[in-house]
VEXFITOR-886898 format. One record per residue: x negated, y, z negated of N, C-alpha, C in turn; residue number from 1. Coordinates in Angstrom, 1 decimal. Last residue first. Layout:
BEGIN
[r [X Y Z] [X Y Z] [X Y Z] NUM] ...
This chain:
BEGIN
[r [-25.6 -5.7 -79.0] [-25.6 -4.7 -77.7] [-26.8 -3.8 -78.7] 69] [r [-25.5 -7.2 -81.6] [-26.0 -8.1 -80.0] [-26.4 -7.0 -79.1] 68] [r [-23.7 -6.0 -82.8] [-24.8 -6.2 -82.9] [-25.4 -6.9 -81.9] 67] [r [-20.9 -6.4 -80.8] [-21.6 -4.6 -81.2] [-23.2 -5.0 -81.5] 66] [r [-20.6 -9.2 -81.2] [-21.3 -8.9 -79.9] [-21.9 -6.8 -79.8] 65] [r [-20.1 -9.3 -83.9] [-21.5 -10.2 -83.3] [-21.9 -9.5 -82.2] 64] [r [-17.7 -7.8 -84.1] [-18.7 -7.5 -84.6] [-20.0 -8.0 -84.0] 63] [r [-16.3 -9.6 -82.3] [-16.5 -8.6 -81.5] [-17.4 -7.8 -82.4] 62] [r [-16.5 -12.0 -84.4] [-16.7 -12.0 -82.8] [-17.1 -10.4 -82.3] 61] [r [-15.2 -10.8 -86.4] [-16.2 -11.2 -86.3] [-17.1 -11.8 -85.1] 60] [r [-12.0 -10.6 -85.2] [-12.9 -9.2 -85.8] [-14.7 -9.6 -86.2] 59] [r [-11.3 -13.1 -84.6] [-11.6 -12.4 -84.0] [-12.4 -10.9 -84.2] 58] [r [-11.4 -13.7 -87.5] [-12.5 -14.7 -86.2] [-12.8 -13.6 -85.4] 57] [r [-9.2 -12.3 -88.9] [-10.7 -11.9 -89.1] [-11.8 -13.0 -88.2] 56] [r [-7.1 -11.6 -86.1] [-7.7 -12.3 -86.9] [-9.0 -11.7 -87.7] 55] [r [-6.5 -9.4 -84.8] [-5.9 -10.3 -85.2] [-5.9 -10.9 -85.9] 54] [r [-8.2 -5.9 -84.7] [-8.0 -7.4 -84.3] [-7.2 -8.2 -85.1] 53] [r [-8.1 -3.5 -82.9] [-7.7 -3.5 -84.1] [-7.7 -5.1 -83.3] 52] [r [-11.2 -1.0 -81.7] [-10.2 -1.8 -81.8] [-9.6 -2.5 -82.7] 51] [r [-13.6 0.1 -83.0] [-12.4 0.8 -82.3] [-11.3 0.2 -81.4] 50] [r [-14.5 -0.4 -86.5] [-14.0 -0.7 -85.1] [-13.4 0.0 -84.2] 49] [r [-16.1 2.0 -88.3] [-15.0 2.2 -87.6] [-14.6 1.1 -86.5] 48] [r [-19.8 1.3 -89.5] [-18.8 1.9 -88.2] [-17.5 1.6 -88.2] 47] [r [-22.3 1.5 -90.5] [-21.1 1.5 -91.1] [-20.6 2.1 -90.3] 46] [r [-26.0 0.1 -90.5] [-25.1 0.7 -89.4] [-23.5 0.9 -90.2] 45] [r [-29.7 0.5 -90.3] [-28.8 0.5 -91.4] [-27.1 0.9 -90.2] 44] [r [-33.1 -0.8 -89.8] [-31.6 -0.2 -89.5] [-30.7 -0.4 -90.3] 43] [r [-35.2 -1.8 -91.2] [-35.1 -0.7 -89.5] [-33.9 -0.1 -89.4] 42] [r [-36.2 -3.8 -93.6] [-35.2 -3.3 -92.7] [-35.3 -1.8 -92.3] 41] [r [-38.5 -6.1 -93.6] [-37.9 -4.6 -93.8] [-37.6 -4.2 -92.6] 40] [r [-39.6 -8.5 -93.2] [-39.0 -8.5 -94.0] [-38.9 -7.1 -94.5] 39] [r [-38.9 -8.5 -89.6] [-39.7 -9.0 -90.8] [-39.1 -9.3 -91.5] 38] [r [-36.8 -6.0 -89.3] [-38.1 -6.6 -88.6] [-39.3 -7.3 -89.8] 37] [r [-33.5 -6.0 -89.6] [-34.9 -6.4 -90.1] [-35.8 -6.9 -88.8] 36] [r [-30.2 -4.4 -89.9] [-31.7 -5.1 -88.7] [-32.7 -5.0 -89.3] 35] [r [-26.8 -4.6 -90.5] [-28.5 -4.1 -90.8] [-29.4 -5.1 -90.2] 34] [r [-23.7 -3.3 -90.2] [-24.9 -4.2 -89.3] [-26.5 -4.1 -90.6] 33] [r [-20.0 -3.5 -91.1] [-21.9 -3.3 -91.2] [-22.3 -4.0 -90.9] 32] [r [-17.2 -2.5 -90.0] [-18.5 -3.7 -89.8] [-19.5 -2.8 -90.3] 31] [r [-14.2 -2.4 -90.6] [-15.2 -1.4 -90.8] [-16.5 -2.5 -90.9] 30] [r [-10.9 -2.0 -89.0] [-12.1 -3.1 -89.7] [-13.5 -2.3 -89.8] 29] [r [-7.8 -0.8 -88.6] [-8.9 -1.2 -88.4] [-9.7 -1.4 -89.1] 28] [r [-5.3 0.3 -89.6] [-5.3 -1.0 -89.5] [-6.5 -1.5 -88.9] 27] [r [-4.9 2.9 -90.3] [-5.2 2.5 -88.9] [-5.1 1.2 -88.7] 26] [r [-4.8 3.2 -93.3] [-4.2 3.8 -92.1] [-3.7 3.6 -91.0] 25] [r [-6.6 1.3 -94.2] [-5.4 1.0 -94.0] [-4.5 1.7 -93.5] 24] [r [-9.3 -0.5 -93.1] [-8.6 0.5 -92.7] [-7.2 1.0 -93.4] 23] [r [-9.6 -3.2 -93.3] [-10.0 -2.4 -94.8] [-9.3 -0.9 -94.6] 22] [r [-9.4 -5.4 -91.3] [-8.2 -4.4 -91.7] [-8.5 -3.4 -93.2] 21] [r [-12.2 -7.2 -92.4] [-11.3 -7.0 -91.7] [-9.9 -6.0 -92.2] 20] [r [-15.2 -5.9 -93.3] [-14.1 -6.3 -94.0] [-12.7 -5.4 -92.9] 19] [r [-18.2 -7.9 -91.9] [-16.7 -7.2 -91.3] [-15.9 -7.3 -92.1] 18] [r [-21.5 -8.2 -91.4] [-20.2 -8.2 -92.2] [-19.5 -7.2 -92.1] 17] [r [-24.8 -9.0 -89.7] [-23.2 -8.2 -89.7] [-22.2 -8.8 -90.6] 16] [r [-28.1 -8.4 -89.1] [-27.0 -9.1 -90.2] [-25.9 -8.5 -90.2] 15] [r [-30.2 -10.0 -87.0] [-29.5 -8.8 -87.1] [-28.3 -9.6 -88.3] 14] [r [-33.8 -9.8 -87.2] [-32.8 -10.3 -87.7] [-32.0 -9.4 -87.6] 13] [r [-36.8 -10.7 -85.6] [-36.0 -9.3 -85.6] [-34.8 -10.6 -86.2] 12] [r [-40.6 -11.2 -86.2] [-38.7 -12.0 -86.8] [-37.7 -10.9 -86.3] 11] [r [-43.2 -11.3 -84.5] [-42.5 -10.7 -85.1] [-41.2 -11.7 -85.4] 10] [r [-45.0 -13.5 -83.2] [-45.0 -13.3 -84.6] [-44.0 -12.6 -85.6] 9] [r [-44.0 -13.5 -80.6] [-45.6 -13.2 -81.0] [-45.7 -12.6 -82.2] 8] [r [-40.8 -14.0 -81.8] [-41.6 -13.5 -80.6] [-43.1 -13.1 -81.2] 7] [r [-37.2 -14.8 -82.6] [-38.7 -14.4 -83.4] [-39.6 -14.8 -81.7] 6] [r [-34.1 -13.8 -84.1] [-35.1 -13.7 -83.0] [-36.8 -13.7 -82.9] 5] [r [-31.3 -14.5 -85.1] [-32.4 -14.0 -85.4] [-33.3 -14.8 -84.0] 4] [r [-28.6 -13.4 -86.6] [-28.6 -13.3 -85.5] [-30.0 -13.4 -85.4] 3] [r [-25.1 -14.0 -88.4] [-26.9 -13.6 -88.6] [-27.3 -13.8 -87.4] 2] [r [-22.5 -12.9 -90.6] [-23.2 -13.6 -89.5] [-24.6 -13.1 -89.3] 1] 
């Protein structure tokens, strides 16, 4: 999913992928984010959901809104 935002010329892009249930211990989803300003990237993110979801919708949803915050 992609998330983009552009303002007195700047682009901020946020880019998230979620391989749902990758966990397999835990049964949780491990989302990467990366953020561009422009065309170079600012950020780099590989986190642990800390919740376990039902769907891969739902696990892309609550990814969207981590990037979003």
């Amino acid at each position: 999913m992609t998330l983009k935002h552009s303002q007195n010329g700047l682009q901020l892009a946020d880019f998230v992928d979620v391989d749902w249930g990758c966990d397999l211990d835990k049964r949780k989803s491990i989302i990467k984010m990366i953020f561009k300003l422009n065309d170079n990237m600012i950020s780099y993110s590989r986190k642990l959901q800390p919740t376990i979801a039902l769907s891969t919708k739902e696990m892309e949803y609550q990814s969207l809104v981590d990037g979003v915050k």
